[in-house]
BASE-561884 format. One record per residue: x, y, z of N, C-alpha, C in turn. Coordinates in steps of 0.1 Angstrom, whole numbers, always signed. Each point is the difference from the previous one (the first is absolute). Example, Ala and Ser with C-alpha at 12.3 -4.5 7.8 and 13.67 -1.06 7.14 Angstrom:
! BASE-561884
> +132,-57,+78,-9,+12,+0,+9,+12,+0
> -4,+11,-7,+9,+11,+0,-8,+11,+8
! end
This chain:
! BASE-561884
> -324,+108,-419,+1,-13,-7,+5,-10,+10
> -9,-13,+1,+9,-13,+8,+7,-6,-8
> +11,-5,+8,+12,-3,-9,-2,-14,-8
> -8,-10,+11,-5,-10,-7,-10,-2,-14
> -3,+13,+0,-9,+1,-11,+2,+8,-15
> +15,+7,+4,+5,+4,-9,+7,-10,-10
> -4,+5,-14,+7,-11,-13,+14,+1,+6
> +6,-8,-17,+18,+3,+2,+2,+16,-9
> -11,+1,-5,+3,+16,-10,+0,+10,+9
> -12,+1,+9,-2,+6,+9,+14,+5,+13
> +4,-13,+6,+10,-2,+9,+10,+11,-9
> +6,-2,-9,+14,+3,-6,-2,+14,+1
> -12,+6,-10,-5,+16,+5,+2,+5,+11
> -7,-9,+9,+2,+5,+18,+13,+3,+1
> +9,-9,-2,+16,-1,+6,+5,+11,-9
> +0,+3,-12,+5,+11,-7,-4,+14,+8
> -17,-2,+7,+3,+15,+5,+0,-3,+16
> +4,-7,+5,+6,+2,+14,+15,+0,-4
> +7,-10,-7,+15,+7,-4,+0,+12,-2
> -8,+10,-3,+5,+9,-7,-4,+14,+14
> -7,-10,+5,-4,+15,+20,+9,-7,+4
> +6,-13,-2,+12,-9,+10,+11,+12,+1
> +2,+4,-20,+16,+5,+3,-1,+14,+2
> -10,+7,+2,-6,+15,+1,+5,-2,+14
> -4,-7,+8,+4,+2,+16,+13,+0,+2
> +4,-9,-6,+14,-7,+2,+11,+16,-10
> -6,+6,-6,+5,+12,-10,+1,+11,+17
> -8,+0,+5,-7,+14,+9,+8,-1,+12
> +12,-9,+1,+4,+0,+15,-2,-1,+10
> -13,-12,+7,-5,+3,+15,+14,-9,+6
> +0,+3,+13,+6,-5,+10,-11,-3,+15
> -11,-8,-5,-7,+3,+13,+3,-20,+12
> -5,+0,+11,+2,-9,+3,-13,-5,+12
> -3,-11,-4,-12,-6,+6,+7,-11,+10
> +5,-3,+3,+10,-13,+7,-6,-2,+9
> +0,+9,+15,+3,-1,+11,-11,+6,+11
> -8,-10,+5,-12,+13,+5,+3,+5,+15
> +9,+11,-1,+4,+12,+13,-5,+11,-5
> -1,+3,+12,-11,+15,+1,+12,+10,-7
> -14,+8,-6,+6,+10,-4,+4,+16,+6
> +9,+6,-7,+1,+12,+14,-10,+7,+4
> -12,-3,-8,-13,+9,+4,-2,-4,+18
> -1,-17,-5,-5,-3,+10,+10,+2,+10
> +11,-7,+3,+7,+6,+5,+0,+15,+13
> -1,+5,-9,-1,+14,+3,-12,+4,+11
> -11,-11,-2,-10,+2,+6,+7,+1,+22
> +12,-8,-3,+0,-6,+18,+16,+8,+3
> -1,+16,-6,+9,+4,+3,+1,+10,+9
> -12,-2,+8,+1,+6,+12,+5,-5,+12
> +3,-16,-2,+5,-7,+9,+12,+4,+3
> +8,+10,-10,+17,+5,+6,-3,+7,+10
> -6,+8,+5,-2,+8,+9,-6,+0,+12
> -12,-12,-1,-8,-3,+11,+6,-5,+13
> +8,-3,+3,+4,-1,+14,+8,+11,+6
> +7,+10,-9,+5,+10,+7,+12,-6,+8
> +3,+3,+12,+7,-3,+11,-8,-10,+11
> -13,-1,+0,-6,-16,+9,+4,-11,-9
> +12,-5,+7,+2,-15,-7,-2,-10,+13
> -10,-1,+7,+0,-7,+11,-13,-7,-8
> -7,-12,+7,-9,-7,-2,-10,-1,+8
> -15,-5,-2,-12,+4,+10,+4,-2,+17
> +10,-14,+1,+4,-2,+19,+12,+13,+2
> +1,+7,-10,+14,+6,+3,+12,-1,-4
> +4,-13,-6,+14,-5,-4,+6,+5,-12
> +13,+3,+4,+11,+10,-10,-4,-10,-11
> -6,+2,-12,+3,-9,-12,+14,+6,-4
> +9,+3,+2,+11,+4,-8,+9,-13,+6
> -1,-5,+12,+6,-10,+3,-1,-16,+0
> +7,-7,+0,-2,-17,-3,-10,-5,+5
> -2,-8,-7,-13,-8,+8,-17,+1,-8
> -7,-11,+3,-12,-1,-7,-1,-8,-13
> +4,-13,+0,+5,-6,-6,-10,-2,-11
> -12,-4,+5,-14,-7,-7,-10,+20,-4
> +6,+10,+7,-10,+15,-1,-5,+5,+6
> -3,+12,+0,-4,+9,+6,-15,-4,+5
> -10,-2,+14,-14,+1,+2,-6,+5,-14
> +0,+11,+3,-11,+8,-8,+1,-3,-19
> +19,-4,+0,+0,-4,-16,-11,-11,-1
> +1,-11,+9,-7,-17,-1,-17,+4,+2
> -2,+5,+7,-18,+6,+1,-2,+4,-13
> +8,+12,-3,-8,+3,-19,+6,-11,-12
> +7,-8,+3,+5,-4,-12,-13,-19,+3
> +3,-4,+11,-11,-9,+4,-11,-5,-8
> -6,+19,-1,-15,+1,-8,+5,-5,-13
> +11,+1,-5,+0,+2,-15,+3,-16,-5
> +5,-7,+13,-2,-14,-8,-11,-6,+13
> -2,+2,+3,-18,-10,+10,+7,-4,+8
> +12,+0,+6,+4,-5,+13,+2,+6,+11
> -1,-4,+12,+4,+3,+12,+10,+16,+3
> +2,+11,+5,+16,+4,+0,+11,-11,+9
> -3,-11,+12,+7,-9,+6,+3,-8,-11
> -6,-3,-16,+4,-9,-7,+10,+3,-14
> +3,+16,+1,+5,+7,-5,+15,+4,+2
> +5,+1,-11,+15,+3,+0,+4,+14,-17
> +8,+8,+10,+1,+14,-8,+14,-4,-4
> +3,+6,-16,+12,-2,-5,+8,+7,-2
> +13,-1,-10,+3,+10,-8,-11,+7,-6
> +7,+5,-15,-6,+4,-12,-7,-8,-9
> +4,-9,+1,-2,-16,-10,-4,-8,+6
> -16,-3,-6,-9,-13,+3,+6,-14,-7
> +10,+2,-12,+7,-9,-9,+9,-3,+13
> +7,+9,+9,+9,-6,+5,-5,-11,+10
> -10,+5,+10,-4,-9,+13,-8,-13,-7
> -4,+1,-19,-6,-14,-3,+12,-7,+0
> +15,+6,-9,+11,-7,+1,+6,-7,+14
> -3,+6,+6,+6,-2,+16,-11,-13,+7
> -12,+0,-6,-3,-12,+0,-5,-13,-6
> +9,+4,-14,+1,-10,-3,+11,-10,+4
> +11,+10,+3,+15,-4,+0,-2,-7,+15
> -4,+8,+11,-6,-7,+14,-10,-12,+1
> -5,-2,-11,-9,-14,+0,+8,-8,-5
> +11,+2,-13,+6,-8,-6,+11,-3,+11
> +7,+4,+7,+14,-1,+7,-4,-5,+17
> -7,+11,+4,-4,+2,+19,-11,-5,+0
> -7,-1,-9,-12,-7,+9,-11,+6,+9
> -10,-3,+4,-11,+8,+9,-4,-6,+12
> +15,+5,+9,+0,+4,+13,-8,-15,+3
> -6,-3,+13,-5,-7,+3,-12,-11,-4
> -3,+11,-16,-9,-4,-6,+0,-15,-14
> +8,+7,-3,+5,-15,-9,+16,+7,-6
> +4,-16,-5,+16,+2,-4,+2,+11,-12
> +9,+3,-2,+3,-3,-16,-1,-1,-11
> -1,+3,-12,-5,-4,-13,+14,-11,-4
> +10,+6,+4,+14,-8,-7,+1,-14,+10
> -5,+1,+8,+4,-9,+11,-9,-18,-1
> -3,+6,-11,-13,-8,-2,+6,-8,-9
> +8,+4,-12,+10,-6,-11,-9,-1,-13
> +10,+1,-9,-7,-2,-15,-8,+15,-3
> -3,+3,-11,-5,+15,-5,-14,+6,+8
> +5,+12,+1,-10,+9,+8,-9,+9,-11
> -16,+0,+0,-4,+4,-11,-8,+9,+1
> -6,+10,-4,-12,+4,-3,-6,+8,-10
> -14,+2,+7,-9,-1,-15,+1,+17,-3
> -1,+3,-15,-4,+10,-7,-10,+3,-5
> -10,+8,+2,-11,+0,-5,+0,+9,-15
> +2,-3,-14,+4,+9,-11,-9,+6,-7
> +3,+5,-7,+3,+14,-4,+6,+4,+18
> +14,+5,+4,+1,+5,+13,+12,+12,+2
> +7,+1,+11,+7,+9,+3,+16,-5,+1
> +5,+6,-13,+18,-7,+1,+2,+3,+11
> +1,+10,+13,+9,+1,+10,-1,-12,+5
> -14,-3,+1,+0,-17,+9,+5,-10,-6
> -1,+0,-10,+8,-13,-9,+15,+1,+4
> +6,+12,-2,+14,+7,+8,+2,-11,+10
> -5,+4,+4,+1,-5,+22,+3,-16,-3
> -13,-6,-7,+4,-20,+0,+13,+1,-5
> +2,+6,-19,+13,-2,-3,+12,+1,+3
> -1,+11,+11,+12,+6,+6,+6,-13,+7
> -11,-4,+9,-3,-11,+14,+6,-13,-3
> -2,-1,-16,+1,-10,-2,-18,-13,+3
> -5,+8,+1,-18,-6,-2,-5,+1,-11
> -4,-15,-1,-5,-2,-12,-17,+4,-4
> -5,+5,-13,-9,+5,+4,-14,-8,-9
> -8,-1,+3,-9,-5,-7,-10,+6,-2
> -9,+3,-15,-11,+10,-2,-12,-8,-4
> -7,+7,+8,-13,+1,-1,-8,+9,-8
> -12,+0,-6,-5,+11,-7,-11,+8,+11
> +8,+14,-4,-11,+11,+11,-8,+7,-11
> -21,-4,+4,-9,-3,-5,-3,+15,+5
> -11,+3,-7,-12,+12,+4,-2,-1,+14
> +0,-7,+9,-2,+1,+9,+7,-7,+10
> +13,+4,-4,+16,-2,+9,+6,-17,-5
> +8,-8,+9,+7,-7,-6,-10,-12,+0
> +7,-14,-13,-10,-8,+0,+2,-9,+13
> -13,+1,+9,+3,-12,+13,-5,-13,+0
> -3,-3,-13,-5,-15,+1,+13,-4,-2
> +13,+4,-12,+12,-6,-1,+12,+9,+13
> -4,+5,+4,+9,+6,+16,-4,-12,+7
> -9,-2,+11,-2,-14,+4,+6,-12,-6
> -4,-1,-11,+5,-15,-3,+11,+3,+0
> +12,+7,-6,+18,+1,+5,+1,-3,+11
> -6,+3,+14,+3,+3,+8,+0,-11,+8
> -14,-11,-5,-1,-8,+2,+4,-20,-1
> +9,+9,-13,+9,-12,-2,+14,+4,-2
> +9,+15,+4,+11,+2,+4,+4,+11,+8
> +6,-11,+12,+4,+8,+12,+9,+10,-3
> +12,+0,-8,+6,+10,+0,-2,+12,-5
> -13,+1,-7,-4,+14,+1,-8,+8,+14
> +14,+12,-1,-1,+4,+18,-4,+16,-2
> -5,+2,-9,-7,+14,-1,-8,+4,-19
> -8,+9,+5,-3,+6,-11,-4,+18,-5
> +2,+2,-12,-2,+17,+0,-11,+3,-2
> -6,+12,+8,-13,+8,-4,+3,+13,+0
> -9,+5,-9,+2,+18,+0,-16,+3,+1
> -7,-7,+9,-17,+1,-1,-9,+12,-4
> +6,+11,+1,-8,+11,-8,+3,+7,-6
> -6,+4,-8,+10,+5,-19,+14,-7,-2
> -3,-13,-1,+15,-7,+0,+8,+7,-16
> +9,-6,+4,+13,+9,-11,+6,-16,-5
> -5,+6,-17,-7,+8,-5,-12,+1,-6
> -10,-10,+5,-14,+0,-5,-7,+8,+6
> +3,+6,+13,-13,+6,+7,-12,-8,+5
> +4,-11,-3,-12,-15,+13,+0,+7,+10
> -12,+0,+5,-5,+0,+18,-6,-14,+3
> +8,-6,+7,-5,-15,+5,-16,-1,+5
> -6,-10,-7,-12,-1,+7,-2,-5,+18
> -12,+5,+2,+1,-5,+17,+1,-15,+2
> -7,-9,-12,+3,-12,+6,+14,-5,-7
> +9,+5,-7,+17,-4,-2,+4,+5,+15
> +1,+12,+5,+4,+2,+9,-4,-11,+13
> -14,-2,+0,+3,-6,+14,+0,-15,-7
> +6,-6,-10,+6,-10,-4,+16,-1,+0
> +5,+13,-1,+16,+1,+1,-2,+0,+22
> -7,+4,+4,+1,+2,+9,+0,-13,+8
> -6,-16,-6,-2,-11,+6,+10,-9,-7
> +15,+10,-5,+11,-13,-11,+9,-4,+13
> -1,+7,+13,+7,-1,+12,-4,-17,+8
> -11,-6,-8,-7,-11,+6,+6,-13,-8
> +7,+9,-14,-1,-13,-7,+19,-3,-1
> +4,+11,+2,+13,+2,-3,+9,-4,+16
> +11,+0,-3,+10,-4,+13,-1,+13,+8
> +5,-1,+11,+2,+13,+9,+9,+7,-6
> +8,-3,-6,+7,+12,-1,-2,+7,-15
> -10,+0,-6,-5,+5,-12,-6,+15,+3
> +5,+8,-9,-8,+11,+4,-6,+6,-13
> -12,+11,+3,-3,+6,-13,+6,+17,+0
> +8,+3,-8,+7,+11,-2,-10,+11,-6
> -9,+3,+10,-13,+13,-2,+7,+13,-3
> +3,+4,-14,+1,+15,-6,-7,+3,+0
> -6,+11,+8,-6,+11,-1,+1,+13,-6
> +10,-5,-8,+7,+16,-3,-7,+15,-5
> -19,-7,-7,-4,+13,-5,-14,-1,+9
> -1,-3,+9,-9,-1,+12,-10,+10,-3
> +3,+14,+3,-1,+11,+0,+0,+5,-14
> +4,-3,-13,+1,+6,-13,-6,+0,-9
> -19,+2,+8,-10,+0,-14,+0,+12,-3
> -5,-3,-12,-1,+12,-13,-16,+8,+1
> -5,-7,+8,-17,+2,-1,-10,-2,+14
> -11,+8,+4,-3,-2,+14,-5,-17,-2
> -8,-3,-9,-6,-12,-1,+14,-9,-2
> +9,+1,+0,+10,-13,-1,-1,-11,+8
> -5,-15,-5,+1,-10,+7,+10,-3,+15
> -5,-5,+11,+10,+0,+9,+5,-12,+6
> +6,-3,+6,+9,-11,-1,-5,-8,+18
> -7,-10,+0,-1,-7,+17,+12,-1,+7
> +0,-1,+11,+11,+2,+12,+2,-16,+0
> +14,-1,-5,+8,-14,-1,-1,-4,+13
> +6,+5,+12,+3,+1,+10,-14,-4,+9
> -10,+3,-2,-12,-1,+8,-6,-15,-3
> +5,-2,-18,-3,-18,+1,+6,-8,+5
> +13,+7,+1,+7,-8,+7,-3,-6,+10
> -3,+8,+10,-2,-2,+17,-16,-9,-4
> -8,-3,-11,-9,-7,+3,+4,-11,-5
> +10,-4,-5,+7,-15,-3,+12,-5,+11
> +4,+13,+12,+13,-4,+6,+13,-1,-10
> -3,+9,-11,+13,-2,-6,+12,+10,-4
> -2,+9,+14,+6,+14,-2,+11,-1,+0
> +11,-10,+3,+8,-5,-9,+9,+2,-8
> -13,-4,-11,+8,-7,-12,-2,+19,-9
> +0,+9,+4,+1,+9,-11,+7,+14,+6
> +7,+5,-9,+9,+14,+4,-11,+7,-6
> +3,+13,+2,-6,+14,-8,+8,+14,-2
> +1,+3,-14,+11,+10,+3,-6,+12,-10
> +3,+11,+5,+1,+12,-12,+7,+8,+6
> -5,+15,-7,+11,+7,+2,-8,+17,-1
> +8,+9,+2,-6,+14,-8,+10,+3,-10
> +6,-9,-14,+9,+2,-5,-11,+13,-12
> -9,-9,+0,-12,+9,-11,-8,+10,+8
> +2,+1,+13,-12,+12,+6,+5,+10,+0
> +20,+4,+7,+1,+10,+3,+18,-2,-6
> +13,-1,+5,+8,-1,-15,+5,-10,+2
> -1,-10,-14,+5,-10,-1,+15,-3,+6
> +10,+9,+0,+10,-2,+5,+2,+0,+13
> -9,+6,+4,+3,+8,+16,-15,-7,+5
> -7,-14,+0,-10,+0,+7,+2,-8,+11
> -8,-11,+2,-2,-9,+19,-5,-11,-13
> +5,-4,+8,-6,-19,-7,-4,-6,+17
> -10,-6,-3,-11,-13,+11,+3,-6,-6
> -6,-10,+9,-1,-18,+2,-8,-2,+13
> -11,-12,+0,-9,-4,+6,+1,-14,+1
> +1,-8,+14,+2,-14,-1,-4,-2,+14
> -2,-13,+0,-3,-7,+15,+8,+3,+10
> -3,+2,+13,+10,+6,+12,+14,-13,-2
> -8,-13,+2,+13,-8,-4,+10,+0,-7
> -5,+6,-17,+9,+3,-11,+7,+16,+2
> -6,+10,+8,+5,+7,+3,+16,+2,+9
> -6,-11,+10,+10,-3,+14,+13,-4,-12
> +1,-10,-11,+9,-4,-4,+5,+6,-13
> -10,+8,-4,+5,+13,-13,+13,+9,+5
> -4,+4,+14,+2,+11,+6,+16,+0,+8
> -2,-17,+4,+15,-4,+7,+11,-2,-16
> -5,-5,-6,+8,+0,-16,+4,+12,-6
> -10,+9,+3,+3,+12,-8,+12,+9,+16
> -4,-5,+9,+12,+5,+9,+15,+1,-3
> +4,-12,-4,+12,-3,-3,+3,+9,-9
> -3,+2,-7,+4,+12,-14,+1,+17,+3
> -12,+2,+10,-2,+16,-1,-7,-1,+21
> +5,+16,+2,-8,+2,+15,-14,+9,-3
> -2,+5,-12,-14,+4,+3,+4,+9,-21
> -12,+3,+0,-1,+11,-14,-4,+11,+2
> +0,+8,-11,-4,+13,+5,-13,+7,+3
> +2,+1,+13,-12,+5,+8,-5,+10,-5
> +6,+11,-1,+0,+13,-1,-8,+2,-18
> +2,-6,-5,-10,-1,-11,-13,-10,+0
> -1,-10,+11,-11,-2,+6,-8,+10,+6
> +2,+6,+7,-6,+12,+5,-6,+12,-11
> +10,+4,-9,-7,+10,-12,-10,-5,-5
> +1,-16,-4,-13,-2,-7,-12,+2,+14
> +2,-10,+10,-11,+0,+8,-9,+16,-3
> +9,+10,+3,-1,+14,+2,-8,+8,-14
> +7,-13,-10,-4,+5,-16,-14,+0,-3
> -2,-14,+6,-14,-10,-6,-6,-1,+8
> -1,+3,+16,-5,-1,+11,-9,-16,+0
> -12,-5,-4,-5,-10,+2,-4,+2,-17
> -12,-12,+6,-8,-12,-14,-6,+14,-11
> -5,+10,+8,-6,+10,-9,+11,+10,-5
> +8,-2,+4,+12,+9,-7,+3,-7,-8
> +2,-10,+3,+11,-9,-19,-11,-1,-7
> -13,+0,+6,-7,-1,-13,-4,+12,-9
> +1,+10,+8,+1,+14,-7,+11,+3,-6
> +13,-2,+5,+10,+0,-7,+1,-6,-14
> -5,-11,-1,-3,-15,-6,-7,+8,-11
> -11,+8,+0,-11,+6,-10,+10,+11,-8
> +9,+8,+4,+9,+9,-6,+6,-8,-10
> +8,-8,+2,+8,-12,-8,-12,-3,-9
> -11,-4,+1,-8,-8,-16,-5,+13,-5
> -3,+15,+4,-1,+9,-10,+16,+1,-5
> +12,-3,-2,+10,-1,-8,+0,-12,-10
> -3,-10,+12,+0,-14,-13,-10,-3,-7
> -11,+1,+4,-15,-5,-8,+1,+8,-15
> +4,+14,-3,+3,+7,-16,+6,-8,-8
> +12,-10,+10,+9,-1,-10,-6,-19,-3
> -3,-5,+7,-8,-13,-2,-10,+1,-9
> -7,+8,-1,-13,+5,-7,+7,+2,-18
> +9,+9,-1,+8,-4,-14,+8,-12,-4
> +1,-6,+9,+6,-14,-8,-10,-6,-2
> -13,+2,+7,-11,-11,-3,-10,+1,-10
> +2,+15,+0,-6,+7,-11,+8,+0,-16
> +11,-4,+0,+8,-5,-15,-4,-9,-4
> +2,-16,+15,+0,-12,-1,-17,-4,-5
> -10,+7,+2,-14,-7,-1,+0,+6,-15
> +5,+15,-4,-5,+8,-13,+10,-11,-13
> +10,+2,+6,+10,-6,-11,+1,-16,-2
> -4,-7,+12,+2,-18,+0,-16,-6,+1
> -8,+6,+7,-16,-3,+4,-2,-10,-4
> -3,+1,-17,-6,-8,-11,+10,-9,-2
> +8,+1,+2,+13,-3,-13,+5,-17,+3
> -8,-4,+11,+3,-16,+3,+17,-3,-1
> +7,+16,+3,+21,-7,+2,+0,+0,+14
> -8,+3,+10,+8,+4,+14,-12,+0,+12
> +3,+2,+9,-8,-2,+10,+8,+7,+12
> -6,+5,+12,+4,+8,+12,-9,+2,+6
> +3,+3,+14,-7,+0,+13,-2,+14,+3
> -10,+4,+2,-4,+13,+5,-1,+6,+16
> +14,+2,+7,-2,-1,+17,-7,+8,+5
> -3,+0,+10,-8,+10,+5,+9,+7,+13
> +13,-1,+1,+12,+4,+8,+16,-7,-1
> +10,+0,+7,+9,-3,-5,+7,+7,-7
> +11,-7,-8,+8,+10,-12,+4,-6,-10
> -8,-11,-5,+3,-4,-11,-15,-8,-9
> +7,+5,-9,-10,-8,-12,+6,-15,-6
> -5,-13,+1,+4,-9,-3,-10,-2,-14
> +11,+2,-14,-1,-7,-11,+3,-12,-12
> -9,-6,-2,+5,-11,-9,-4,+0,-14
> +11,-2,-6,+3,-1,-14,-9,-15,-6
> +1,+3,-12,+0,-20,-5,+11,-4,-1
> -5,-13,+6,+13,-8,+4,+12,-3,-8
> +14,+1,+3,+10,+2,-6,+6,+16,-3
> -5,+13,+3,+2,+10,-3,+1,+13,+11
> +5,-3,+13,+4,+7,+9,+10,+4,-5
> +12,-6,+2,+12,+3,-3,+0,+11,-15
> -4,-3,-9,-2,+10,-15,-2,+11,+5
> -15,-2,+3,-4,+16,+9,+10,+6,+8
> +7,-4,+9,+5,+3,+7,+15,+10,-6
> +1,-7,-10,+12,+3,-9,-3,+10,-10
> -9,+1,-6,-9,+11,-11,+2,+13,+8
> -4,-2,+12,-5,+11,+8,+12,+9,+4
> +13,-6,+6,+12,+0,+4,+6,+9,-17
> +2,-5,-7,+3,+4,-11,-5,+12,-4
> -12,+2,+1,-13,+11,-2,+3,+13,+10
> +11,-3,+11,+3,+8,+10,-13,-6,+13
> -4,-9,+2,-10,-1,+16,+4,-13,+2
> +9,+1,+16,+2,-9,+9,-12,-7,+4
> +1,-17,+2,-11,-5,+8,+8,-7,+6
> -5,-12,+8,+7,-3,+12,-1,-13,-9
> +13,-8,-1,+1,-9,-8,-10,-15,+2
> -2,+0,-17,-12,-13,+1,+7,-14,+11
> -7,-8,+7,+1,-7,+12,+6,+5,+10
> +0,+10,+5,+4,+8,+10,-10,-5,+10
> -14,-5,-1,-9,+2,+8,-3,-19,+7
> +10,-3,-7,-2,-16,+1,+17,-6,+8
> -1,-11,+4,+15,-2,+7,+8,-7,-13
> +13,+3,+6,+13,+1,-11,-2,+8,-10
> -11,+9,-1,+0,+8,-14,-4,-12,-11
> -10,-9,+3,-2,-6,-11,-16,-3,+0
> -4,+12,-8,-17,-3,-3,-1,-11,-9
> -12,-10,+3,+3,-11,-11,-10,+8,-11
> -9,+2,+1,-5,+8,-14,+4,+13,-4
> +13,+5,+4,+3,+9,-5,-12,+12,-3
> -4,+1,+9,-12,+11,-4,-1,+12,+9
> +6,-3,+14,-5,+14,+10,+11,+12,-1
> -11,+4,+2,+7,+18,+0,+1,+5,+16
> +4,+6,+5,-1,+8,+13,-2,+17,-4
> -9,+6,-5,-1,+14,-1,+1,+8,+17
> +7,+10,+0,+4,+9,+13,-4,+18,-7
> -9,-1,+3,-3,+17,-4,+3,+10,+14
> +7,-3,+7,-2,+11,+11,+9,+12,+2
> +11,-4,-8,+14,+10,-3,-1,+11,-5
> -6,-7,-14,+1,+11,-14,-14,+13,+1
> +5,+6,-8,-13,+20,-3,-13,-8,-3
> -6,+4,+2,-16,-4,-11,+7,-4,-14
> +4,+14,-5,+5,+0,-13,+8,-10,+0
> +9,-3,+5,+8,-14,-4,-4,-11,+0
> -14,+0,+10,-8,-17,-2,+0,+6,-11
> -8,+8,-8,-12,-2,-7,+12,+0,-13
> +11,+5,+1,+8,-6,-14,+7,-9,-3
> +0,-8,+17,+7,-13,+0,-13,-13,-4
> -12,+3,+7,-8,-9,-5,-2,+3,-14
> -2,+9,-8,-1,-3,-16,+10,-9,-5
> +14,+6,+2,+5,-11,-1,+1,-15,+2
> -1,-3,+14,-3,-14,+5,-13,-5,-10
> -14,+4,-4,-7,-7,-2,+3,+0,-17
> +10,+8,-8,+3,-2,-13,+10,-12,+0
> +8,+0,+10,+11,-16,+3,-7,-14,-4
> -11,+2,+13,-11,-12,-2,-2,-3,-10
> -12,+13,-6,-8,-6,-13,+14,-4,-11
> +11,+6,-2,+11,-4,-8,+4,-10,+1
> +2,-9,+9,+7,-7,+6,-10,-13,-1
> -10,+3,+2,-19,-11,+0,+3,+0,-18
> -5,+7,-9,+0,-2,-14,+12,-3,-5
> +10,-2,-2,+13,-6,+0,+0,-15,+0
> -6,-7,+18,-3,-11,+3,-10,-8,-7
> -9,+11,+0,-9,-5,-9,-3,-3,-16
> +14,+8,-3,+0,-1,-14,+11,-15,-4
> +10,-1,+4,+7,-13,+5,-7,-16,+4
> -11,+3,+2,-3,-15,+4,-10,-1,-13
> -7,+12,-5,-7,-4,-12,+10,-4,-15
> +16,+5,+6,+6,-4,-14,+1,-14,-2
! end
């Protein structure tokens, strides 16, 4: 039944018997939790051969003790394989900790404070608020980073085919102090957008319109994390670059937090030799080098481009089951029903859904109540404040089959409860 087409006699019936599966759940004790999309120990488990692979050779391909200081920016052979994974150079490449969050943090804080090296000043130095754009439905860690910073942030809406750049341009073009912007260009988090080629080589020409010292903050984080051989693929930012001269204006970063263990992986970054020379003297001051020695296991783990992608195919036979049941509740149980809408990724780890307007937060709260965590409504927007109150962030990658499939019954009885309710309210 669509909801818009149902009487008021009709509606009241519906709501009597979704109350009544409402309190049957809510009677049955789940404790399941959808929040957070980290691998699960399947996957996990998959890169646990890496404890073992080096044995006692802890030296590197020229020979050098990785057990000792030094190698500030990585290992050769780390920057060659990780290179491929974002389209740059290994000379344009820089090997991290564990945390790709950390080396974006590290330049934001270096753009906002130090400045780029020979290249242009400062964001602070400039005076008056430092800003950048959000492209929404998006990723709280990055909203984190401006708030933390003290950067103000401005959103934009990210379309079917990445962010909108007829209104990216115009900001940019009537305010200087927006000095960066966020992308997560393939299976972004949490819609699952793959940027089209011509957004891409349009973000790739904002270096022409913007100050020097603007950069675009290129996540890459699920590069690598289709669900499907046919999964859309994402153009080399970096290669439009060099055909505008505007290599520049854009970082690149990811990580193996999702390939091999999140806790224990290598975070990259990819930038102009210029932005390098001055990433690299900034990040000196803090630390003499990271850990090599788990640079090397992965090298050793994943060897090149055809290894992470083999690796890469183990991971989507764990996640594609469990994607497949959320999408398979959301089309059987909402399809018709004119309450909701959601994106179907084709990689990544989240499902981005929307309620009607005004009723994230309910759902969010039904569900909670019902025993199933979600990640709280405007989590996906900056300051936690969705203005339509409608997005969801679903994370299936944690829980059993079985637990999607008893956490989505429930989630989609929230909705419809939560939708005829609303709708019974505006007809009183």
């Amino acid at each position: 039944m669509q909801l818009d087409q149902a009487t008021t006699e009709q509606l009241r019936e519906w709501e009597t018997t979704l109350t009544q599966e409402y309190q049957q759940f809510k009677a049955s004790g789940l404790n399941l939790d959808l929040t957070r999309g980290k691998p699960s120990a399947e996957q996990l488990s998959l890169s646990d051969s890496i404890n073992e692979i080096l044995g006692s050779d802890l030296s590197n391909e020229s020979g050098t003790d990785l057990r000792n200081y030094g190698g500030l920016d990585g290992i050769p052979e780390c920057k060659r394989l990780f290179a491929q994974v974002l389209g740059v150079t290994p000379e344009e490449t820089l090997i991290g900790g564990n945390s790709s969050l950390t080396l974006m943090y590290m330049a934001a804080q270096f753009g906002l404070y130090q400045g780029f090296g020979e290249l242009a000043p400062s964001w602070i130095s400039e005076g008056g608020n430092t800003k950048f754009i959000a492209p929404v439905p998006g990723y709280d860690r990055h909203f984190s980073v401006c708030e933390h910073l003290g950067i103000e942030l401005i959103t934009v809406a990210l379309n079917d085919d990445g962010p909108d750049m007829d209104a990216i341009e115009e900001l940019l073009k009537n305010d200087p102090s927006i000095k960066g912007i966020w992308c997560v260009p393939r299976f972004s988090n949490p819609t699952g957008t793959v940027y089209s080629d011509s957004v891409v080589d349009r973000i790739a020409q904002l270096g022409k319109i913007a100050s020097s010292n603007f950069r675009v903050f290129w996540d890459n984080a699920y590069a690598v994390h289709q669900l499907s051989d046919d999964a859309p693929e994402i153009a080399n930012l970096m290669a439009s670059c060099r055909k505008y001269s505007t290599e520049d204006s854009v970082y690149l970063f990811g990580s193996t937090s999702k390939i091999t263990y999140a806790g224990a992986g290598v975070a990259f970054a990819g930038m102009s030799k210029g932005n390098l020379k001055a990433f690299t003297h900034h990040l000196g001051m803090s630390q003499i080098g990271p850990d090599k020695i788990n640079q090397l296991r992965h090298v050793r783990l994943l060897k090149d481009a055809d290894g992470i992608k083999n690796h890469m195919s183990k991971h989507a036979a764990v996640l594609k089951p469990r994607f497949d049941i959320v999408l398979k509740h959301l089309r059987e149980g909402l399809g018709e029903s004119g309450m909701a809408s959601w994106t179907e990724p084709q990689g990544g780890y989240f499902v981005s859904f929307d309620t009607l307007p005004g009723l994230a937060k309910e759902v969010v709260k039904l569900a909670a109540e019902a025993g199933v965590k979600l990640t709280p409504a405007g989590a996906t927007f900056p300051y936690g404040k969705d203005p339509a109150n409608s997005n969801i962030r679903i994370a299936p990658s944690v829980p059993s089959l079985d637990e999607i499939d008893r956490a989505m019954a429930v989630f989609v009885n929230c909705v419809k409860l939560a939708s005829v309710k609303q709708r019974l309210q505006s007809a009183a």
